[in-house]
N, C-alpha and C positions, 0 to 999 in steps of 0.2 A: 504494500500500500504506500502511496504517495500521498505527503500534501502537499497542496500548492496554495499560495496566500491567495485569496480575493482581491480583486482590483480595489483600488480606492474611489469612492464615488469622490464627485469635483466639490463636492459642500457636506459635511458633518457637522455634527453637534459634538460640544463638549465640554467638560471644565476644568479651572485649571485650579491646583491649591499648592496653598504657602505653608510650607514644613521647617522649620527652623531647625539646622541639623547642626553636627560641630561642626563642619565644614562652613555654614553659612545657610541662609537661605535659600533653598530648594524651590522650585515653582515647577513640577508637576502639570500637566495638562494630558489628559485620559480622554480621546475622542472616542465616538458609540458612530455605526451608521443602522439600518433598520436590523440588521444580524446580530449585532449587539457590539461587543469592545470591540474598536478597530485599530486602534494605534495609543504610543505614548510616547509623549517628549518633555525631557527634563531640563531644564537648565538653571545651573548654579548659578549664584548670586557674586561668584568670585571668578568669573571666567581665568582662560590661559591655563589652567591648571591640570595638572595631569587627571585631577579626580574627573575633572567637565569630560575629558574625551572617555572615561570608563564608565560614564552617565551616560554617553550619548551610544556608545556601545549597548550596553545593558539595554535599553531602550531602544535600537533597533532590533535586536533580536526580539524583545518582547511585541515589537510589533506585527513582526512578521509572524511570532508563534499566533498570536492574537487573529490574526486575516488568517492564518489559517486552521481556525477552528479550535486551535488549542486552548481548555477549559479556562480562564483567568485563574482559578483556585489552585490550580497546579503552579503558579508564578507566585500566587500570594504565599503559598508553601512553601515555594523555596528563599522567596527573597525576605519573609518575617522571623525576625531572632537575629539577623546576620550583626554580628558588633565592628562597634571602629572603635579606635583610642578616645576620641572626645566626641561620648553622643551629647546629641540637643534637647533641649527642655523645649515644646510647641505646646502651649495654652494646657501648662500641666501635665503633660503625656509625652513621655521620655523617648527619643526616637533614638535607636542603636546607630544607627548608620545612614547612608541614602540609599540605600538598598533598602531599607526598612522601611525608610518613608514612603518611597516608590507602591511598597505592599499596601501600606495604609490606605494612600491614595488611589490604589485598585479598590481596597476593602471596603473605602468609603462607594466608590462608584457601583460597585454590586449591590447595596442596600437600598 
């Protein structure tokens, strides 16, 4: 068996959230088209940095698993608990790392 990603239609919905991580500022954006999650793009608050381009990595792969049909829960599985040296405090809710937030921010969009 093969998968293959879905095209992207030319207009989606979607939103974007603010994760305050050690790293900085996370902004999050989780688009849906009628199939349901279609894509994710992150971008740090501190660009230039090594961590921006293994966010932007992280996040095209999860986009493509996403288009093609792969469950979100299986991403949120792997990317929640993941630690860094200095997690962030966001509105009292401890985020490990940006892989963590990343999870939140799928977990918030599935509810």
């Amino acid at each position: 068996m093969t998968l293959e990603p879905r095209k992207r239609p030319k207009v989606v919905t979607g939103n974007t959230y603010r994760m305050v991580t050690g790293c900085g500022n996370l902004y999050i954006t989780v688009n849906r088209d009628d199939t349901g999650l279609l894509e994710v793009f992150a971008h740090l608050g501190k660009t230039g940095q090594c961590g921006a381009a293994q966010i932007e990595c992280a996040c095209r792969i999860l986009s493509v698993g996403l288009r093609s049909g792969i469950d979100p829960q299986v991403f949120i599985k792997q990317l929640s608990g993941i630690r860094c040296p200095s997690p962030g405090l966001d509105e009292g809710e401890t985020v490990l790392s940006c892989a963590d937030a990343i999870a939140t921010a799928l977990k918030r969009e599935m509810e």
